[in-house]
N, C-alpha and C positions, 0 to 999 in steps of 0.2 A: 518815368514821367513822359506824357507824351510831347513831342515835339515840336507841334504843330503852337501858333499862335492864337489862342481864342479870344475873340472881344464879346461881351454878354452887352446888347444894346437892350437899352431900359427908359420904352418913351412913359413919362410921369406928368401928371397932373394932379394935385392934390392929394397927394397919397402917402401922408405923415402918418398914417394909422398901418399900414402895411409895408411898408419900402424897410423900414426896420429889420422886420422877421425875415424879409424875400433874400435884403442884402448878406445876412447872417448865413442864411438858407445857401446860398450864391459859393461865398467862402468854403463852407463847410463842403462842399458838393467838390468843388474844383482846387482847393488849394495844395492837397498832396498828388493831382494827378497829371494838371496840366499847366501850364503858362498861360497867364490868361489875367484879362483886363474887367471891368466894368466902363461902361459908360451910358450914363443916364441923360436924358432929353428935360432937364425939367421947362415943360410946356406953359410957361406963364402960371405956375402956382402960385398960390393967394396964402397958403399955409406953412410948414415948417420943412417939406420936400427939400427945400435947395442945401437948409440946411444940417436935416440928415445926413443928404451926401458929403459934405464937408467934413464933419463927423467921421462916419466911417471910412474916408480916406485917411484916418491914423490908422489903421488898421489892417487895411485890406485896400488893392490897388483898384481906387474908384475916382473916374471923371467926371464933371460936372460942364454940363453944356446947358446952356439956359437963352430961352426964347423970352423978349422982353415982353410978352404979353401971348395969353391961348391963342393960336392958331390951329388946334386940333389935330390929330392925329397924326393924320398923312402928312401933314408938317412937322411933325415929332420924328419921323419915321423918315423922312426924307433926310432932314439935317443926319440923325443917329446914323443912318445907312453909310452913308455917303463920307462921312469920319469912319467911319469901324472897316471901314471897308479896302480903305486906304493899307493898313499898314496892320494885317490880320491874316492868317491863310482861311478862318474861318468864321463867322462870324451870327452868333445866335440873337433871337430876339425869342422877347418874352414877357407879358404881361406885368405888370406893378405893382398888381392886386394881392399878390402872394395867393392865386388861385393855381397855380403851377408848379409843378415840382423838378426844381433844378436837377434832380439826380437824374432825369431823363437825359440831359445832356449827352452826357457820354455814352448812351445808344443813339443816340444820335446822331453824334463825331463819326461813333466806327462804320452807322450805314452810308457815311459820305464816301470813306475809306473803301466802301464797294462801290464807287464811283459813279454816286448819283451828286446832283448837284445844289439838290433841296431835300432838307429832308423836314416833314410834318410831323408835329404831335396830335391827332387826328382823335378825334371825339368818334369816329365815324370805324375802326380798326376792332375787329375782335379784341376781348379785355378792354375795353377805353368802358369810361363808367362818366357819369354827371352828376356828383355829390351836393346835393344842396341847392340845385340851381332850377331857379321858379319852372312848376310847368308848361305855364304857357309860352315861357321862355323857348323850355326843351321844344315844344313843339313846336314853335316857329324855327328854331333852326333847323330842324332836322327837316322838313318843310321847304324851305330856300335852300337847304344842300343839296336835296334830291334836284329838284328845278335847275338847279346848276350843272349839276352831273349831268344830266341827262340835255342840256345846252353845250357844254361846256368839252367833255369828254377830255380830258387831261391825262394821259396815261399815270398810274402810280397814284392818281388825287383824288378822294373823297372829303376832307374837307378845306373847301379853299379860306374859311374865313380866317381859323385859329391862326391866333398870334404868336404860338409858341411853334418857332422854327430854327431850323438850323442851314446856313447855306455855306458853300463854296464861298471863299471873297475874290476869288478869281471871276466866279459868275456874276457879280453883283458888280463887278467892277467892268464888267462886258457890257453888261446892260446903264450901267450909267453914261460908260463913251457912248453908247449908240442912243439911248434916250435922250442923254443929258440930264437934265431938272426934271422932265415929264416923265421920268422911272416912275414918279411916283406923282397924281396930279389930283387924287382925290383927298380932300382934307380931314373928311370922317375917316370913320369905322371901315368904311368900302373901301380903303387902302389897300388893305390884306388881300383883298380879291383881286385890285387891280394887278395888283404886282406879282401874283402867278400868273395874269394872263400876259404879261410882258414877260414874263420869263418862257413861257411857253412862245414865242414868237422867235426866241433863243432857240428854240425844241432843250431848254435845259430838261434832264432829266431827273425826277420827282421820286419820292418814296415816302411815305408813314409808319410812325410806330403808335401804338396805341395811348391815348392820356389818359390819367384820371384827373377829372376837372371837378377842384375844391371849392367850392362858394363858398363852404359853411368856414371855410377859413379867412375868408379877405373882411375888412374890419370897414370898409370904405364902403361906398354907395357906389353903385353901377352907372357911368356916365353915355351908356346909348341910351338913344333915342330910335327904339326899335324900328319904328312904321318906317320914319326919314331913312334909318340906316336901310334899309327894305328897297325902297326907292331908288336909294342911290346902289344898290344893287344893281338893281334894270338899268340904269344909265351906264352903269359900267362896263354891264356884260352887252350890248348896244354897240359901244364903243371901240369893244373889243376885236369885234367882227368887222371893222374900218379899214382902211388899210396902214400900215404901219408909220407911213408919211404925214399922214394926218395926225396919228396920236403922239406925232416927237413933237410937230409945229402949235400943236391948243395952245391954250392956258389953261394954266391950273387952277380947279373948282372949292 
């Protein structure tokens, strides 16, 4: 078994149709190989989320952190972080949607163990495949990755959006002392993006493995809002080019 401490952070919003399989999925993936936790963000759900997680904490070791009303994403993500990070040597996140597949996990762990500090599940990697997921969808990401890459230049990173990552909690706890609160200050979707580019101000070092991303799996409705999340793209990657003073003292969007 390995050694190490894992926490799986799992920001949620309405996701009683999915969280079921994901959690099951979670267990099964990690329970003979590593130490390791759950802890979910439920984001102000309106449905049965909170109490699925309560549920399968007979089961299987799972926390429940709940936000008294939606605050969106990068507030899911912030809270989830910022606990997992604490008292973890490693710490994954990863989509609600059951679009992703926990066995990734542990290619994941071991490319940390070759001492990078982030490691990507990357749509963008030789073998990474897009099952089920609308076209003009594909085509707008793949669209704004390029844009980005070619702005951005991240050694090791071709996709900065994907939510299914694995970090250091050493690095995550570097970047909170020195952000503080503003590690993470975008509320949507552009979370994901912000928080490589703060980590690259770290120079943390980055690596991906390939994903296969399931749509035809997740049982829920997709809650971006592609154009706005687009948007707040540009303001992020904008933002990012600032100098580092300015991006600890904002407020968050």
């Amino acid at each position: 078994m390995l050694d190490k401490r894992i926490i799986v952070m799992l920001p949620a919003y309405n996701e009683e149709k999915d969280l079921p399989a994901l959690l099951h999925r979670i267990q099964c993936a990690l329970e003979k190989w590593a130490k390791y936790q759950v802890v979910v963000v439920d984001d102000g759900s309106t449905d049965h989320t909170a109490q699925i997680v309560r549920d399968a904490a007979m089961k299987m070791p799972v926390e429940l952190i709940q936000h008294p009303q939606n605050m969106g994403l990068g507030a899911a993500m912030r809270t989830g972080l910022k606990a997992a990070a604490q008292n973890s040597d490693v710490v994954i996140t990863l989509d609600a949607d059951n679009s992703q597949d926990p066995e990734l996990i542990r290619t994941m762990v071991q490319r940390l163990d070759e001492g990078f500090d982030v490691v990507i599940a990357s749509r963008f990697q030789p073998g990474a495949q897009e099952v089920g997921v609308p076209p003009f969808r594909v085509f707008l990401s793949h669209l704004s990755s390029t844009g980005i890459r070619t702005l951005v230049r991240y050694p090791g990173v071709r996709d900065y959006t994907c939510g299914f990552r694995a970090y250091r909690a050493e690095t995550l706890r570097n970047l909170i002392a020195i952000f503080g609160d503003n590690f993470i200050r975008e509320n949507g979707f552009s979370c994901m993006f912000e928080l490589l580019l703060n980590l690259r101000t770290l120079n943390a070092r980055a690596s991906e493995v390939p994903l296969v991303l399931r749509y035809d799996l997740k049982e829920g409705v997709s809650k971006m809002r592609i154009f706005r999340t687009m948007w707040r793209y540009v303001i992020t990657l904008t933002r990012g080019f600032l100098p580092i003073t300015w991006r600890i003292t904002s407020k968050h969007e």
